[in-house]
C-alpha positions in Angstrom: 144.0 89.9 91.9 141.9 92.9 92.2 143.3 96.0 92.2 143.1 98.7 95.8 142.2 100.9 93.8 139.5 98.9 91.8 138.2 97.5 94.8 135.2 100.5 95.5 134.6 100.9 92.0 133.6 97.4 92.2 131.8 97.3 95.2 129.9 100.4 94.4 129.1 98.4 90.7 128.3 95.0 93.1 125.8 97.6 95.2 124.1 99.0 92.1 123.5 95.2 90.8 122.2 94.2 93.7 119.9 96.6 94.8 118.9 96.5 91.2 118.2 93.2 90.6 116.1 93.3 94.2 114.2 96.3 92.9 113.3 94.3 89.4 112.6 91.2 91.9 110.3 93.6 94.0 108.1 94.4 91.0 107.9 91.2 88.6 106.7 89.1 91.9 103.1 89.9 92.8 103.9 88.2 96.1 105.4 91.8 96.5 102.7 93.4 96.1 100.6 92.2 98.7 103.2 92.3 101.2 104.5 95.7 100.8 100.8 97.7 99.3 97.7 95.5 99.8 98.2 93.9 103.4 99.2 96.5 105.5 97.1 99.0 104.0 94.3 97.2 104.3 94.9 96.1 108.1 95.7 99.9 108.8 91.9 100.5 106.5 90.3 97.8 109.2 91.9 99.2 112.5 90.7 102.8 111.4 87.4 101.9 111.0 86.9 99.4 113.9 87.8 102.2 116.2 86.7 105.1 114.6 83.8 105.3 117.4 87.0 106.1 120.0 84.9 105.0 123.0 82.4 101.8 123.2 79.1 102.7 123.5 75.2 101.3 123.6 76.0 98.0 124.2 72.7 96.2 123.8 70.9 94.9 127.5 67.7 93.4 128.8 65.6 94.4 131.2 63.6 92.0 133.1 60.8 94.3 135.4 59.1 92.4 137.6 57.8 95.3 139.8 56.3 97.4 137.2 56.5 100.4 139.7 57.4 104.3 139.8 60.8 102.9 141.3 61.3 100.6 138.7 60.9 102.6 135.7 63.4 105.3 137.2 65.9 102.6 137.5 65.5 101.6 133.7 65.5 105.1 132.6 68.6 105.7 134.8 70.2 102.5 132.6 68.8 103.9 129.4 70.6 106.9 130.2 73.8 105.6 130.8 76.0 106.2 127.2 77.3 102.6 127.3 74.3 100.8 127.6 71.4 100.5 125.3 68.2 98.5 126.2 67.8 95.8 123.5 64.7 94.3 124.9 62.0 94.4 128.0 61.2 90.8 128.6 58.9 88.8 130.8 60.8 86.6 132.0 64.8 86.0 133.0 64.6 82.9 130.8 63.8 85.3 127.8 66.2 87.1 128.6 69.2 84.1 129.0 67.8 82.9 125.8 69.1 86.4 124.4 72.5 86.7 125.6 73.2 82.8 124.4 72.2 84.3 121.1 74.6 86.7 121.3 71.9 89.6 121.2 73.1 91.2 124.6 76.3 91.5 127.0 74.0 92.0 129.9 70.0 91.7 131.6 68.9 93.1 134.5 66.3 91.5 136.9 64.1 94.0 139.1 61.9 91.4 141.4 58.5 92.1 142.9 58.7 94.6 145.7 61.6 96.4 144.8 59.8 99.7 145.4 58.1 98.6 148.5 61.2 97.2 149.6 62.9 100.6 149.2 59.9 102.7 151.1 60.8 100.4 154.0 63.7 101.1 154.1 64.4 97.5 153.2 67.7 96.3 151.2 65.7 96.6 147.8 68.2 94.4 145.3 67.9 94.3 141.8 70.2 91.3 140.0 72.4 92.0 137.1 74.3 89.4 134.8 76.8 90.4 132.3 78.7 88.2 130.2 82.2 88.4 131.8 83.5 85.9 128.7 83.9 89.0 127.1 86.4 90.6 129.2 85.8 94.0 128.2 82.2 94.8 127.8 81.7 92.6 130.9 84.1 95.2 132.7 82.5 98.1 131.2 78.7 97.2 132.0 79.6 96.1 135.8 80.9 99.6 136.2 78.2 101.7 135.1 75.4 99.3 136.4 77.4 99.9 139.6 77.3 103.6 139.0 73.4 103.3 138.4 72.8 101.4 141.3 75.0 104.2 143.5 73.2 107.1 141.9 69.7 105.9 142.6 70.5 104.6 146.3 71.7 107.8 147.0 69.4 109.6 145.9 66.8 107.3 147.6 69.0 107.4 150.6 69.1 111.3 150.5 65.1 111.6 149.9 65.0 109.7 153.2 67.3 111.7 155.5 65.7 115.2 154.2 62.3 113.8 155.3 63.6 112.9 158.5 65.1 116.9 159.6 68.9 116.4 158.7 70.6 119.5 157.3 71.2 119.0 153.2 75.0 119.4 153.9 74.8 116.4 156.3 73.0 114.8 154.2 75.5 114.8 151.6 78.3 113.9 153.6 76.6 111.0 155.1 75.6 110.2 151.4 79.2 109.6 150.2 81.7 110.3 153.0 84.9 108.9 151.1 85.2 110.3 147.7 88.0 109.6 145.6 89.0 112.5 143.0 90.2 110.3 140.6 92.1 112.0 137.5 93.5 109.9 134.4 97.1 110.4 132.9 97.7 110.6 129.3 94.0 109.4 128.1 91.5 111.2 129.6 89.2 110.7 127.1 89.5 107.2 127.8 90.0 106.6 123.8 90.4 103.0 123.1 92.5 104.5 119.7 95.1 105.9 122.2 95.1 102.4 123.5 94.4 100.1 120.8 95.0 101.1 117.5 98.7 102.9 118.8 99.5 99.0 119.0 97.9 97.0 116.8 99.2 99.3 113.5 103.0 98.7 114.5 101.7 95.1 114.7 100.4 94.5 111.3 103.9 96.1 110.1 105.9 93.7 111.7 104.2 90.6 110.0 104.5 92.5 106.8 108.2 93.0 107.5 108.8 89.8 108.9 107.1 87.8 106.6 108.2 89.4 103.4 112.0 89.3 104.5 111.6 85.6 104.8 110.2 85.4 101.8 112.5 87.7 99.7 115.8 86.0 101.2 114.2 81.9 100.7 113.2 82.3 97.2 116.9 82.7 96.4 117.5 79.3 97.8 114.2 78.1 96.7 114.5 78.7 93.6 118.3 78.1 93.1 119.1 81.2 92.4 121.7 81.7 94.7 124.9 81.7 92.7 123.5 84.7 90.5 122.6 86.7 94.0 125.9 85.8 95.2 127.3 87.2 91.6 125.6 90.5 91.6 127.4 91.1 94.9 131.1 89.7 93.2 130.4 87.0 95.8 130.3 89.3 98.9 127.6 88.1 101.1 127.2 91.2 103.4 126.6 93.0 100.3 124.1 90.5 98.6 122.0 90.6 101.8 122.3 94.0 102.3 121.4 95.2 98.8 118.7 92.3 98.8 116.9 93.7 102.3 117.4 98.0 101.3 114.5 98.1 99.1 112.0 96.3 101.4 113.5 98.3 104.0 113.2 101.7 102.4 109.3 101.0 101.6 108.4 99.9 104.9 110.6 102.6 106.6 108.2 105.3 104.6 105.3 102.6 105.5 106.2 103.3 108.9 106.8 106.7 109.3 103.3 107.0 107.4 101.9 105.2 110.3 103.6 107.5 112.8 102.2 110.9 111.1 98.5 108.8 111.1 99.1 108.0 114.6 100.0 111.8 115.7 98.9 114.1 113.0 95.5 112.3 111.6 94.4 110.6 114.8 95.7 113.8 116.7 97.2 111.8 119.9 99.4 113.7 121.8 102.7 113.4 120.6 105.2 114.8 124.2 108.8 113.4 122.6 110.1 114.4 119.6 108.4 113.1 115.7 111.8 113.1 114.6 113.3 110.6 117.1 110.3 108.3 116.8 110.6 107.8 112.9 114.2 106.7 113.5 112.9 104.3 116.0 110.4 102.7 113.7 113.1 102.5 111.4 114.9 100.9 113.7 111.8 98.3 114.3 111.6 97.3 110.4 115.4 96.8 110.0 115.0 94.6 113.8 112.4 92.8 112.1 114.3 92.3 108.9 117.5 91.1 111.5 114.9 88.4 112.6 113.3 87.5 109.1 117.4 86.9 108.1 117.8 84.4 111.4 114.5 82.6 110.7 116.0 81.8 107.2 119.4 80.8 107.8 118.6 78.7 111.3 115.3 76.7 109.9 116.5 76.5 106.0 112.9 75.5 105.0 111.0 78.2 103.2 107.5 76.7 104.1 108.1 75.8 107.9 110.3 79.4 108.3 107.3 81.1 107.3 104.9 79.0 109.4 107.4 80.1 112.2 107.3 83.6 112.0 103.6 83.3 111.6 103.7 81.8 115.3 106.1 84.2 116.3 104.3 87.5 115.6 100.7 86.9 114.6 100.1 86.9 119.0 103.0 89.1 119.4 100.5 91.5 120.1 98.8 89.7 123.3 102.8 89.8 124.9 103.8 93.4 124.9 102.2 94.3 127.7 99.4 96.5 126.1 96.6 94.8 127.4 98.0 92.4 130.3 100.9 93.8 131.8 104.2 91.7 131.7 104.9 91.9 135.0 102.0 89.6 136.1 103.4 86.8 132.9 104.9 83.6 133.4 108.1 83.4 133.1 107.8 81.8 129.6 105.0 84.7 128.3 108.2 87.6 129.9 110.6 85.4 127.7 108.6 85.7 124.5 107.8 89.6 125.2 111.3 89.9 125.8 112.3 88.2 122.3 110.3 90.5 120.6 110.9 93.9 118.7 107.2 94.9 119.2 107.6 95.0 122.6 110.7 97.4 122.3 109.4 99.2 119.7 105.8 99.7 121.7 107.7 100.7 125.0 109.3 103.6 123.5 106.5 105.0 121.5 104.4 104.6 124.9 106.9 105.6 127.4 108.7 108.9 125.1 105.9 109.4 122.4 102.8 109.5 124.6 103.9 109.4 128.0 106.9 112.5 127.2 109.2 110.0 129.7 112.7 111.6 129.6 114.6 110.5 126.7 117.2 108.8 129.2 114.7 106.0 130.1 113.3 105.3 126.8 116.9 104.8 125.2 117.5 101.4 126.5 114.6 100.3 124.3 116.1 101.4 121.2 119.1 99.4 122.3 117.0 96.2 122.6 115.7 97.5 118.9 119.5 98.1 117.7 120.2 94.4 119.5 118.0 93.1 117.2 118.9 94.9 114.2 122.1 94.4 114.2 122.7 91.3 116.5 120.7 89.4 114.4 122.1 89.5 110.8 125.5 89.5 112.5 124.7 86.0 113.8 123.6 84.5 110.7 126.0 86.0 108.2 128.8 82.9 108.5 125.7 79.9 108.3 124.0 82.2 105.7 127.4 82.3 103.5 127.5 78.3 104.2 123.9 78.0 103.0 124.4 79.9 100.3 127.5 78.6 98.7 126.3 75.1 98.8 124.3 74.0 96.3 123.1 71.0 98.0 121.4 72.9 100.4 119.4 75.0 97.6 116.0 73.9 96.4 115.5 72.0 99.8 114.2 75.4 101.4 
């Protein structure tokens, strides 16, 4: 029998053991190393520099000029002009051209047939054809709006050199020109910076596969290997502790990992930060201890190393395309709304959207960080009484 008054002098001596051994665990194992230095560092390294630019621009086109006119040249200059375009190539023919963007060589070509500018002097409907490759959603998008813009700019113009010739007043002339304008102002990007919109994302996503992947890891070896009864020691056979003291270290490096990422996001990459810093480091402490939760859960439902890892690799690596970010949830099938919903990520992103960006009021960004404390706490609380069973068997060890 143990003493009452024995029993937190022991506990605090189980704690120390524990974390300890973790910590010794942490740094022997160069498995480790790559999950808590070398991988998220470098996917942080990549995402930097792939967006570094902030907006696309001079996406290569072709131009195809059949006219060879005044008319025509002002209509490639106008697409020189255009910051998103740049003009690859001037071919002779629209095969040349085809031949160029099944190469890869070009998202778009442009086709200006014979008579465009004597088409135009008519008065005539004077069409020049465009292709873009829509495969690639967003390039596609981008050039079919500013080759619309082109075409606007030069047909008014055209349309305007044509009224002003005739006698109408320049103020009619300009109402007639465009009489439905739209003053169009965007929220909380106006720079239209894809790092606002991209890289805010896809940094918290790299973290959770760190987190997730490393937890699974971390908690399996000790059945992998055996090793179980020892873990289960250093805790005087108290499971809560052995876990907990097993996942504090990992969760203290990628806690500073992520509130690292947080000062990048809003000090380095300067976005504007309208909630509070303080209250979004807890909540991506919150996201690696909700991650841990589900690393735990993986470990004690599957109770296979290799095929828990495989599943976690299926269950975040596209986490990213089901938070919403870049297809809103809303318009999901109900399947693609379950997985969102099953995921931290898309907690975690909602808040830092919603309060960091946005500056939502705190009252409607708190029910994410109750999914996030769901998760965190839901989760390990769920596996604790199978965990204890796998753990206490040794005919379950070695199988994992």
């Amino acid at each position: 029998m143990i003493a009452p008054a024995q029993a937190p002098r022991l506990a605090r001596q189980a704690w120390r053991f524990t974390v300890g051994r973790e910590c010794k665990r942490i740094v022997k194992q160069r498995f480790n190393l790559v999950f808590l230095v070398v991988l998220p560092s470098l996917g942080f390294a990549a995402m930097l520099l792939i967006f570094q630019r902030q907006v696309v621009r001079q996406l290569p086109v072709a131009i195809c000029d059949m006219d060879g006119t005044v008319t025509s040249r002002r209509l490639i200059r106008e697409i020189a002009a255009a910051p998103t375009m740049r003009i690859f190539r001037q071919v002779n023919a629209p095969e040349e051209a085809v031949r160029l963007m099944r190469q890869g060589k070009i998202y778009a070509y442009v086709v200006i047939p014979d008579h465009f500018e004597r088409d135009a002097k008519r008065g005539h409907k004077a069409t020049a054809a465009a292709y873009y490759n829509a495969q690639w959603l967003l390039p596609g998008n981008m050039l079919n709006r500013d080759l619309s813009n082109v075409s606007a700019t030069l047909s008014g113009a055209a349309e305007g050199k044509i009224r002003r010739q005739e006698g109408q007043p320049r103020a009619a002339v300009l109402s007639l020109d465009q009489p439905v304008v739209i003053d169009g102002h965007p929220l909380f990007n106006p720079f239209l910076d894809y790092r606002y919109f991209l890289t805010s994302a896809l940094l918290p996503s790299i973290l959770q596969i760190c987190v997730l992947l490393a937890t699974i890891h971390a908690l399996g070896m000790e059945l992998k290997n055996g090793t179980a009864d020892n873990f289960l020691a250093a805790a005087n056979d108290h499971v809560v502790l052995a876990v907990v003291g097993k996942m504090l270290p990992l969760a203290l490096f990628y806690a500073i990992f992520g509130v690292g990422m947080v000062a990048l996001l809003f000090r380095y990459l300067q976005m504007p930060l309208r909630g509070s810093f303080a209250l979004i480091c807890v909540a991506t402490v919150l996201f690696v201890v909700a991650y841990q939760g589900v690393g735990i859960l993986f470990v004690t439902l599957i109770g296979n190393l290799r095929l828990a890892i495989g599943l976690a690799a299926i269950y975040s690596a596209p986490a990213f395309a089901f938070t919403g970010i870049t297809f809103p949830v809303l318009g999901m099938p109900l399947f693609a709304k379950t997985w969102s919903t099953l995921l931290p990520l898309t907690w975690y992103l909602k808040f830092l959207v919603s309060y960091g960006f946005h500056g939502a009021p705190l009252g409607m960004a708190l029910p994410s960080l109750g999914m996030l404390l769901v998760f965190a706490i839901g989760c390990p609380l769920v596996s604790m009484p199978f965990l204890a069973h796998r753990l206490r068997t040794p005919a379950l060890w070695g199988s994992i």
